[in-house]
C-alpha positions in Angstrom: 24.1 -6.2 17.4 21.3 -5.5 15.7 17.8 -6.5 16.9 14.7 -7.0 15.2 11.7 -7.5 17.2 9.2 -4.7 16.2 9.9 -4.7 12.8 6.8 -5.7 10.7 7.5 -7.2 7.1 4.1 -5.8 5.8 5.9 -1.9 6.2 8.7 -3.1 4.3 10.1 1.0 3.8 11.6 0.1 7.8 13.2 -3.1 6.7 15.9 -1.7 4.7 18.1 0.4 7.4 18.9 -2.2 9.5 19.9 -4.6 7.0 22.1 -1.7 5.4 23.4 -0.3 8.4 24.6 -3.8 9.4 26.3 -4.0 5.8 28.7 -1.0 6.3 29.5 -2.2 10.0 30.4 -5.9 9.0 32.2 -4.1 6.0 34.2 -1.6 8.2 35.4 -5.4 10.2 33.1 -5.0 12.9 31.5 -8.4 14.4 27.7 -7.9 13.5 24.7 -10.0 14.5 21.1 -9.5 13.1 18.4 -11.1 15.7 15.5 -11.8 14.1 12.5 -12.7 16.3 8.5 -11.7 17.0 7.1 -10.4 13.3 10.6 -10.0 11.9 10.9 -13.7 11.7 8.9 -13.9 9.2 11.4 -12.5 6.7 13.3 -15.8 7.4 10.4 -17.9 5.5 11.4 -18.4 2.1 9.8 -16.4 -0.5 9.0 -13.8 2.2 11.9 -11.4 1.9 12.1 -11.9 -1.5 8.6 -9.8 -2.4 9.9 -6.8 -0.4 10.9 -3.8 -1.6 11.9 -0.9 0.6 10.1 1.6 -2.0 7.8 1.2 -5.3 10.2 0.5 -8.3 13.4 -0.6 -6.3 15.4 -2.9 -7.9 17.0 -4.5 -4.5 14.6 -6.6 -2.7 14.4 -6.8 1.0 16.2 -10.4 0.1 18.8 -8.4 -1.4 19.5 -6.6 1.2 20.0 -9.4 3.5 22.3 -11.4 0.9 24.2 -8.4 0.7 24.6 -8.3 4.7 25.4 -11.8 4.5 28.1 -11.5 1.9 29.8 -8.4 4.1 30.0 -11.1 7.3 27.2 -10.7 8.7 25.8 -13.5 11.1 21.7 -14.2 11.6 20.3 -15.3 14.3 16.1 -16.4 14.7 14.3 -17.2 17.2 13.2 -20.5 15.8 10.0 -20.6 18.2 8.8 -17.7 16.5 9.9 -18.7 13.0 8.1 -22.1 13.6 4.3 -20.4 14.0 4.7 -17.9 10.8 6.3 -21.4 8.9 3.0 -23.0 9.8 0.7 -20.0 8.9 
């Protein structure tokens, strides 16, 4: 389980990690969860992840990362209280 409460999208050079390490775990058939709440919820708004690159000149967006994580099994979970103010803002 992997939890993401004081990650903040504006540094996205810390979002990449978790998203990756959570990649090789669901790939090595490990049951991985990715909680997103407090600023991290934010990559959960569409067209937020998807601007986010862990370095200048990547090619892999911060969405990229998380379809990848996806794709390798693993589960999201969002605290929808929390996505519901940064929706709105």
């Amino acid at each position: 389980m992997i939890i993401m409460v004081n990650t903040d999208p504006s540094d996205a050079a810390e979002l990449g990690a978790p998203f990756f390490q959570a990649t090789v775990a669901a790939a090595m058939e490990y049951e991985v969860e990715v909680i997103l709440t407090a600023r991290a919820d934010e990559l959960a708004v569409k067209g937020v992840a998807e601007k986010l690159f862990v370095k200048p000149g990547s090619p892999k967006s911060v969405y990229d990362f998380i379809k990848d994580a996806h794709e390798a099994g693993v589960h999201f979970k969002i605290c929808t209280p929390t996505l519901d103010l940064w929706a709105t803002i």
